[in-house]
Phi, psi and omega in degrees: 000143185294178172304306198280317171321305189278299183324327191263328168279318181294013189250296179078329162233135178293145165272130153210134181243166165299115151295130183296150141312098178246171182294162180279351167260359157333083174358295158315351170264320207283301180321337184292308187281344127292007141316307188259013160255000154004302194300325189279329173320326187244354146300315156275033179062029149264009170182130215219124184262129181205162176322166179255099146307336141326308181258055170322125192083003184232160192259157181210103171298181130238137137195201182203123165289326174312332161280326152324283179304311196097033198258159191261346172315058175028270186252104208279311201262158171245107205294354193273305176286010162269337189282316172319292172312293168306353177299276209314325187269006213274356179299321199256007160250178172250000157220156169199150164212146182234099164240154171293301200324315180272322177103041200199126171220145204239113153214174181248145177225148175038002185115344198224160197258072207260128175246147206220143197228115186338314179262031174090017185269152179227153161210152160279114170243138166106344191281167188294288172231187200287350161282334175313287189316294186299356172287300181274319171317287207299329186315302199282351164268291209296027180246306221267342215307309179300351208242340194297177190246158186242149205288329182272323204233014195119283208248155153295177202285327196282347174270019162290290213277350166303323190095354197265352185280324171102322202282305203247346133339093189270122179282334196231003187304145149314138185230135186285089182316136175273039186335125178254002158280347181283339194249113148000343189201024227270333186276359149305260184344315162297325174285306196262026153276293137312328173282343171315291173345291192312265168318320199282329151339284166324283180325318181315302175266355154283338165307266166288035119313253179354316174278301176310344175295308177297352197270336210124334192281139172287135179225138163281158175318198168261151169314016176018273201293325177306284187291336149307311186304291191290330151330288171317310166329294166269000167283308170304302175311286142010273193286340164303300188318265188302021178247331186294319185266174175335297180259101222291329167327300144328260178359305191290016169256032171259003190282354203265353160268314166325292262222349219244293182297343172273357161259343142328271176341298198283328149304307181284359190272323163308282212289351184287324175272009160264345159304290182326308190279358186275304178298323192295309168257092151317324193242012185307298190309355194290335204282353188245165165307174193273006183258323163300318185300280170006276198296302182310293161344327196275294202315325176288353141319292191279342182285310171318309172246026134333298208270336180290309141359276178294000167250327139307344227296350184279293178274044199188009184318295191307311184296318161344267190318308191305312153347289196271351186301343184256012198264274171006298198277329183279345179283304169323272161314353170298291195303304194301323198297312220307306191291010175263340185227075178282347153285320171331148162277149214280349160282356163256354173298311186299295195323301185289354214250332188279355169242000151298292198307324162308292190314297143016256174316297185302331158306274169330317190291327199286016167251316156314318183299313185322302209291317186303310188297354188089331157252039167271203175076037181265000000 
């Protein structure tokens, strides 16, 4: 069997996703375009290659990312999600230490030793020559990429490509469809997109927990380590993806999963405290009519297969949109229900009202994972 022939079984179906949009002053744009002067840094004084004193015959890059970038930003990394990223990728070095408290993270890769500095100094030790060093340079920033701040918005690259900054996500842009059979490295990607399944699944059947809860039933919580597990999973994939492909253009589609478990994460962080406040009032839906109950029962239903929904998203685009149009129109009649029971005594009025707003939230992340994903805006 041929080479491409395997390249093509390993799929079983053509693939394709959506490229995200972003604004043109976007961390996620700007790193692309300081990729590709990389070569050039250090002619321009932005990265000075010199013997390894350690090491005879070997090399020691300097630089400073802030200048890389051009950014006017004090402090470039946000140490909380850099320190995330080196957990997640540590399979793949043979030492690594992170502290917040100092601001300074250390790992050996490949053979060579990179140290790293809250306002952006980096240095490379250990490399073979100066193609070596800029090799690994350019590698460990498309590693580090979620965590650099981005100048519109704030926040790191990774709430960027997640949708949560509001600011640099273009919601309605046209977008450039992607073939991953077409891309060099398109079956990583493609693995940790599959592998998406996998939580959302999960999430799936905490949705129906939840409706036995409302019935009355003691239900246990979430599944933490199970879901965090399957996360890291598609998070190490993800970042095998950019640093492995070519084409730093390309590589940034590896933020669409990135951006996809971090808006996960903030659903089980939801639904884990509606589990809590659910067990806690057993008997909440008993205290209301059977028309407020309903409706509360229904959106957790349609939210359940919102999320199931989105786990198809390669074949089911079109069942998506039906999905959320109809979790909408049931979100609607909620927000109206509200004002009937303004009567209520105030501690079931205060219940009910914490568990619209728990709803709330999981409906909208499940529109941003849509937008990311190229079919939100219904």
């Amino acid at each position: 069997m041929r080479k491409r022939e395997r390249h093509k079984m390993a799929y079983s179906a053509r693939r394709v996703i959506y490229r995200p949009k972003f604004v043109d002053h976007c961390i996620l744009k700007i790193q692309v375009r300081t990729e590709s002067n990389l070569n050039v840094s250090e002619e321009k004084g932005l990265a000075y290659i010199q013997p390894c004193a350690a090491e005879v015959g070997k090399v020691m890059l300097e630089s400073d990312i802030t200048k890389l970038l051009r950014t006017t930003h004090r402090e470039i990394i946000d140490f909380n999600v850099f320190c995330d990223i080196l957990n997640t990728y540590k399979i793949r070095f043979s030492e690594m230490q992170c502290s917040l408290t100092l601001g300074v993270g250390r790992v050996k890769w490949r053979g060579k030793t990179i140290s790293i500095f809250k306002k952006g100094k980096i240095k490379i030790r250990e490399a073979l020559n100066r193609e070596d060093a800029m090799k690994m340079l350019q590698d460990f920033l498309r590693l580090i990429w979620g965590s650099l701040i981005c100048e519109v918005c704030g926040q790191p690259a990774i709430y960027c490509a997640a949708g949560m900054c509001d600011k640099c996500l273009e919601e309605n842009a046209q977008r450039e469809l992607v073939d991953l059979e077409e891309l060099p490295t398109g079956v990583i990607l493609f693995n940790a997109l599959i592998n998406l399944s996998k939580p959302l699944s999960l999430l799936s059947e905490t949705f129906s927990n939840i409706l036995d809860g409302l019935r009355g039933e003691k239900i246990s919580g979430v599944r933490v380590k199970d879901f965090e597990r399957m996360l890291n999973r598609v998070n190490l994939l993800a970042l095998d993806f950019m640093v492995q492909t070519p084409n730093i253009e390309q590589a940034s589609l590896g933020f669409i999963p990135l951006g996809i478990t971090l808006n996960l994460k903030t659903v089980f962080r939801t639904v884990d405290d509606l589990i809590k406040e659910i067990n806690k009032n057993s008997n909440l839906l008993m205290q209301v009519d059977a028309k407020i109950k309903n409706n509360i029962l229904e959106i957790f239903r349609k939210i359940g297969n919102l999320y199931e929904s989105i786990s198809q998203i390669a074949s089911m685009k079109s069942d998506v949109q039906h999905d959320v149009k109809k979790v909408r129109g049931i979100l609607e009649n909620i927000r109206r229900i509200r004002e009937e029971v303004e009567n209520t005594p105030s501690e079931l009025n205060k219940r009910l009202f914490k568990l619209f707003e728990d709803t709330d939230k999981i409906y909208l992340t499940g529109l941003r994972i849509l937008n990311i994903f190229g079919v939100g805006g219904v």
